[in-house]
Structure formats: C-alpha cells, structure tokens
C-alpha positions in Angstrom: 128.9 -3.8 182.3 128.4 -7.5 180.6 130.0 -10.6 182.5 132.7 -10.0 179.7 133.9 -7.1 180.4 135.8 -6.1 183.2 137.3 -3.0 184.5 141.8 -2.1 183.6 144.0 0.9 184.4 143.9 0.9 180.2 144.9 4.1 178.7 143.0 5.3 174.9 146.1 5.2 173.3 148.4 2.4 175.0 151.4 1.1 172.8 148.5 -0.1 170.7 147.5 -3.1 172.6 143.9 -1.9 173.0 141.7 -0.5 170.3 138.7 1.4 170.3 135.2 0.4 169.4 135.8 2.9 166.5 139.2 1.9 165.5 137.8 -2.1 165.5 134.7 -1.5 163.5 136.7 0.7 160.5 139.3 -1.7 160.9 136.5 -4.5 159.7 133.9 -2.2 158.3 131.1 -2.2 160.1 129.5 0.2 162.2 130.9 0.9 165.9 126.7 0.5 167.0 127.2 -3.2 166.1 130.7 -3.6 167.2 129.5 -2.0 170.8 126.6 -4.6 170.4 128.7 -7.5 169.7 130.6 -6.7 173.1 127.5 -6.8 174.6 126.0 -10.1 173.1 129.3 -11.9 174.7 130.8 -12.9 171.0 133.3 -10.3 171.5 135.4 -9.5 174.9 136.3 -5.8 176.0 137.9 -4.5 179.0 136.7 -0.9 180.6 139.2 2.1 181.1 139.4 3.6 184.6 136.4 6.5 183.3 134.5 3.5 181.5 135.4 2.8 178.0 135.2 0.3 176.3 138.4 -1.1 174.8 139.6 -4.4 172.8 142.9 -6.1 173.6 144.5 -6.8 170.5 144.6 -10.1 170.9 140.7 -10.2 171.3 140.5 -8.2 168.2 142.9 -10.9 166.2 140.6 -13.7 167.6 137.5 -12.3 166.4 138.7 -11.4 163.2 139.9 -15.0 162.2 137.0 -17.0 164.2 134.4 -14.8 161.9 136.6 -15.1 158.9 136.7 -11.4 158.4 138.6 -9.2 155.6 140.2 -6.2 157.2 139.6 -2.9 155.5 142.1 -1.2 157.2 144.0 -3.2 158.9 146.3 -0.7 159.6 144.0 0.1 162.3 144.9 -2.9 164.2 148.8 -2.1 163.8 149.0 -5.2 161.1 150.9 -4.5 158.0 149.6 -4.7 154.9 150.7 -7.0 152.0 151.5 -5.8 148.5 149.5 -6.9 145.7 152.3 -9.0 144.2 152.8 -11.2 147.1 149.4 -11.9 147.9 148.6 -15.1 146.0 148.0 -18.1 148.3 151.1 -20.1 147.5 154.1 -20.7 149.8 156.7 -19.2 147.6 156.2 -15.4 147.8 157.3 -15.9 151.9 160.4 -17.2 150.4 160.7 -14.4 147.8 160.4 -11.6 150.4 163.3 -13.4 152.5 165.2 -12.9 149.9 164.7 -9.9 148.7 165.4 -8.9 152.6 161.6 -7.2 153.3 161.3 -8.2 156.6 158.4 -6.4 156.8 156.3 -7.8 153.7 157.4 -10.9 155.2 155.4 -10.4 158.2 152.8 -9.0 156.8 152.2 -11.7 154.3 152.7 -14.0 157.3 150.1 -11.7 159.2 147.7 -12.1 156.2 147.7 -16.0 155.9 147.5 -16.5 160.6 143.7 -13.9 160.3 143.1 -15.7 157.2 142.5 -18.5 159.5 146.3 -20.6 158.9 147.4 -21.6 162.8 150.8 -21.6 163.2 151.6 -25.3 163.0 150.7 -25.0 159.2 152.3 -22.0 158.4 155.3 -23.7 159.8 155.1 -26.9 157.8 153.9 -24.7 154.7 155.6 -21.5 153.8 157.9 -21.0 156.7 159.4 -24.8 156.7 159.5 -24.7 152.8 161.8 -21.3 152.9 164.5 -22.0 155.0 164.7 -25.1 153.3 165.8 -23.4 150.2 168.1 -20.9 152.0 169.8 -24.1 154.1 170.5 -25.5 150.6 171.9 -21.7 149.3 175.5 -22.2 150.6 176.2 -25.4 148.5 176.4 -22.9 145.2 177.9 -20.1 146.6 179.8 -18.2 149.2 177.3 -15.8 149.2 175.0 -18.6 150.1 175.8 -18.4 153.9 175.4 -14.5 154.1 171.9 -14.7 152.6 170.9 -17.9 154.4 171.7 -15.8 157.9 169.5 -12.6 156.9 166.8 -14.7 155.5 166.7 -16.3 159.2 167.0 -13.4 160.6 164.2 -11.8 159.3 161.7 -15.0 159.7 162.6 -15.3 163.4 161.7 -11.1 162.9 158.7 -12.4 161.3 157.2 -15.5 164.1 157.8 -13.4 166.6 155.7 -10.6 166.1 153.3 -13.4 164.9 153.8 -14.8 168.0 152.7 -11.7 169.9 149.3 -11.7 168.4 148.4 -15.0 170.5 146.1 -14.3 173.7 147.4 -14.7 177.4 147.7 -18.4 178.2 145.3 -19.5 181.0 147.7 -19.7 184.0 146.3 -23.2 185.4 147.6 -24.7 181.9 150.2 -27.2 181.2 153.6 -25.9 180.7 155.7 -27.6 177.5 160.2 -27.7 177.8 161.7 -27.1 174.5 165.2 -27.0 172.4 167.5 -28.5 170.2 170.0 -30.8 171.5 173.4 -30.8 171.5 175.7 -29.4 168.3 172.6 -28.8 166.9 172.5 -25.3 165.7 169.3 -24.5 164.4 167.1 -22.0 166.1 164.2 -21.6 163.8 162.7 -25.1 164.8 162.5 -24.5 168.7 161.0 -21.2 167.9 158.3 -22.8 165.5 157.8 -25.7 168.1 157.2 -23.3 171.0 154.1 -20.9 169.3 152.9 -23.8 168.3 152.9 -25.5 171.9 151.6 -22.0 173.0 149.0 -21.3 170.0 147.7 -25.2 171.5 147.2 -23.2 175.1 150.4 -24.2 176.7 152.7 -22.4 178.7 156.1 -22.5 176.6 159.4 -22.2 177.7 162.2 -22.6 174.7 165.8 -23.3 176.0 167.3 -22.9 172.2 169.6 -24.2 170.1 172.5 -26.5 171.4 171.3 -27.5 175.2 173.0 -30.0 177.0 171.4 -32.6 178.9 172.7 -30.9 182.2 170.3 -27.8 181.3 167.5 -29.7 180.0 167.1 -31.3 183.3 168.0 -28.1 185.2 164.8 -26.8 183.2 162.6 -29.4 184.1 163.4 -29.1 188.0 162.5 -25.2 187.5 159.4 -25.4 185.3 158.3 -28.9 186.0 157.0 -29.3 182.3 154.5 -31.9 181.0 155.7 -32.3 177.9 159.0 -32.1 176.6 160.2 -30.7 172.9 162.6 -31.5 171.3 163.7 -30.3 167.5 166.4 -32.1 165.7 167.3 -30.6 162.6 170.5 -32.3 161.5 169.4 -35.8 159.7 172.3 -37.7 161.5 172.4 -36.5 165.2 176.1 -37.0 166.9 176.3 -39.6 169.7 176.4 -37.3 172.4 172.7 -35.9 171.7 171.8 -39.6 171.0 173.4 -40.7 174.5 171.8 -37.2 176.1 168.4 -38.0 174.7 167.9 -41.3 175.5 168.9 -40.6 179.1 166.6 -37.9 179.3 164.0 -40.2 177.8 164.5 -42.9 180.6 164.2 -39.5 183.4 161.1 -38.2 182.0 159.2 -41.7 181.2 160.1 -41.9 185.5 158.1 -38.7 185.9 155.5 -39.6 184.1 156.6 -36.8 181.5 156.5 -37.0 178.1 159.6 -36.4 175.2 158.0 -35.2 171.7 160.7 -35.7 169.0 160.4 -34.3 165.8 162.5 -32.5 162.6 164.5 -35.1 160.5 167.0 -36.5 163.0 163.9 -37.5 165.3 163.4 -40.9 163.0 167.4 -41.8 163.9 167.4 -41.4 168.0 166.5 -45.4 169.1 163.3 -44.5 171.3 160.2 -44.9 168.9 158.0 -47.3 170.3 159.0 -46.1 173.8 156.5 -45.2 176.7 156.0 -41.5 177.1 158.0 -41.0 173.8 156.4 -39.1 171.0 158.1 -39.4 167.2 156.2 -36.3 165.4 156.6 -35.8 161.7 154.7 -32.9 161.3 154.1 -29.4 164.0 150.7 -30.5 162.9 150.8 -33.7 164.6 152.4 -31.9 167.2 149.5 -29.3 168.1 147.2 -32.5 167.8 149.4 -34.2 170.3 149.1 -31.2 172.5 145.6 -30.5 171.6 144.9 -33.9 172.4 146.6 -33.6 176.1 144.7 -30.1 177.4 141.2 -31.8 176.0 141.7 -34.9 178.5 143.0 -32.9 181.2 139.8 -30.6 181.0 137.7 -33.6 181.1 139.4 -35.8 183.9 139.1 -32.3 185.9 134.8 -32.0 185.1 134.4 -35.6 185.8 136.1 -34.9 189.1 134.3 -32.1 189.8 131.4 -33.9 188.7 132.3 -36.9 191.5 
C-alpha cells in the first residue's frame, strides 16, 4: 500500500462514488497496468476496499482528468453525461440554448464538458452561465411567457451547478470558512449559488444563507460559523435602503472582527463602502477566487514560517 492510499469500508459498486482501476482507465483509454501504476507513482490517489482493492473516489478521478488535460472515451464510465455533437462548440451560447429548449441534462453535460476541459467554476460563471440568465432576466420584458421560461431556465442551471458542484473534492477541514447571500428584497438565488462553488472550488468551507437574508441572520450566521470572509451578491442595480443601511452596519461589525465583506454583482458599485478596510468591491467571480486564492496562500505561509520559528 503507497503513502496515498489508505484503507475504506468502500463497496465495488457504491452509488458510483468510487470507480475501479478498470472503469478509470476505459473511461480515459489507457490500460488499467498503467492506471494501477499511476496510483502507485503518487500522481493519482486510491483508497483500499475492506479485502484490498483498489478504488478511485470520483472526485480524484475528475481531478486527474482535468490536471492531465485528458479526453474521456467513455465518460459514461465516470457517471458524466455526454454532450451532443451540436452543442459542443466552445462558445457560451449553446448553455443558453439548452436552457431553453428545457434539456436539463445537455445542460449539465455541456457544463460537465467545459469544468474537465479545464474551465473552473468562476469562469464558467462569468462566461456561459452569467451570459444565460442574462438573457432569460431580460425574457419577461417581451412576453408573458417570458416569466414562465425565465423560472425553468433557472431551474434547470441551479439543476446544472449543482451536480457540478458535487464533482469538487472534500475541503481540508482546518480551512477557512466563507458566509454568503443576497441581502434584503433581493431575490436572486443563482448568484449566491455561483459565489459559494466558487468560494469552495478556492478550498473554502462554504456556507450559502440565500436569497433575501436580513441583517439579523447574517449576523446569527457569523456567531455559528465564525466565517473569514463574508459574501455578498447583489443582483438588483439599485439596492433599497434597507440592504444599504443592513450592509453598511454589517460592514462596520465585521471590519471589528477583523472579517472581511466581499461585494460583488451590479448593485455592489452603489452600497457607499468601497475604499473601506476589510471591504472587498469584486467585479468579476474571477476576482473573487483570486481574492480567496490570494487569502488560503498567505495563511499557508504565515503557518510554515511559524512552524519554521
């Protein structure tokens, strides 16, 4: 048994959580010889059944696959749907297409696709996903019909990011742990849910209150997780005074506690608190995995150096 293996209660044909050798090296086409040998080399992690198997947690699998920049030959294999052949041009407007044609699951798949291809989650949110519900905000200006198609085409992206989402490995239980929602009479769920895999994709622990919070449960959140950064996603472009009056109080709280606020979406620009200490305008869920990025890197060192002391 390597150093990177260790020894689970895993079962050969769990919920498909755990593949095979065999099922990981069709799945990529190679031989199971030089799958077994890639375990063994440390460039790929497996666990051991209780009678000694090897086995690959998904997640493992899904982070080999995009660190080597591999093309899946079946990726059905791995439990990933597959994209059809007309959506699989490199553009962000077959995600919206498939949202609203309601296939929820070429959506995820084409999702799927672009995440092994290598796309983290903070630019498929600012690319195809952010670009889509865009254009099914704007639907309900034309029509009546616009509303009904704007709530299934949500629908089935939230359907979509999550099961993204699930693909991510365990976060390391020492790490950080990041607060987000939407304030007050904001509705929007979409960008919360965006902002937290993105925290979480950055190695964060995540916990997303949702759409509408009030300043009372924001803070009732912080006391329970004790977060170091705070999120917060406001979609409207002109936020009502109470979320102004909520956030800049909970600015003034957190900048006591040495935590920090992260505002972003296109009401973050409006709230009065750029420029402040501990206050973080984002424009981009790019600049926000940076940010976060950023955080965990400085952590890890001030932790060697004290080690090092």
């Amino acid at each position: 048994m390597t150093v990177l293996e260790s020894q689970v209660n895993v079962q050969p044909a769990e919920s498909g959580e755990f593949l095979s050798p065999k099922d990981l090296a069709d799945a990529i086409g190679v031989s199971e010889s030089s799958l077994k040998r890639w375990v063994d080399d440390g460039r790929l992690v497996a666990v051991r059944t209780a009678g000694g198997h090897r086995r690959i947690p998904l997640h493992e699998a899904v982070r080999f696959v995009r660190a080597q920049r591999l093309q899946l030959a079946r990726p059905e294999l791995l439990g990933v749907p597959t994209v059809p052949a007309e959506t699989s041009a490199p553009t962000n407007e077959p995600f919206l297409q498939l949202l609203l044609a309601e296939n929820a699951l070429a959506a995820r798949a084409w999702l799927v696709q672009r995440y092994l291809g290598g796309v983290g989650f903070a630019a498929l949110s600012d690319g195809p996903i952010r670009g889509a519900m865009t254009h099914v905000g704007e639907l309900w200006k034309h029509s009546e019909r616009g509303i009904m198609v704007e709530h299934r085409a949500t629908d089935i992206a939230i359907q979509a990011l999550s099961y993204l989402r699930s693909l991510l490995p365990p976060v390391a239980d020492d790490a950080w742990t990041a607060l987000g929602f939407t304030p007050s009479g904001d509705p929007y769920l979409m960008p919360a849910m965006m902002s937290a895999a993105v925290l979480a994709e950055a190695g964060w622990h995540d916990r997303n209150l949702g759409p509408d919070t009030p300043l009372s449960a924001v803070l009732e959140a912080v006391e329970t997780y004790r977060p170091k950064l705070v999120m917060c996603a406001l979609s409207l472009e002109e936020p009502g005074e109470i979320a102004r009056h909520e956030l800049v109080e909970l600015a003034n709280k957190l900048g006591e506690r040495g935590i920090y606020l992260v505002l972003g979406g296109r009401g973050a620009p409006a709230i009065d608190l750029i420029g402040r200490e501990h206050v973080l305008v984002v424009a981009s869920m790019v600049e926000l995995s940076a940010f976060a990025r950023g955080l965990g890197a400085s952590r890890a060192v001030a932790a060697q150096q004290a080690a090092e002391s």
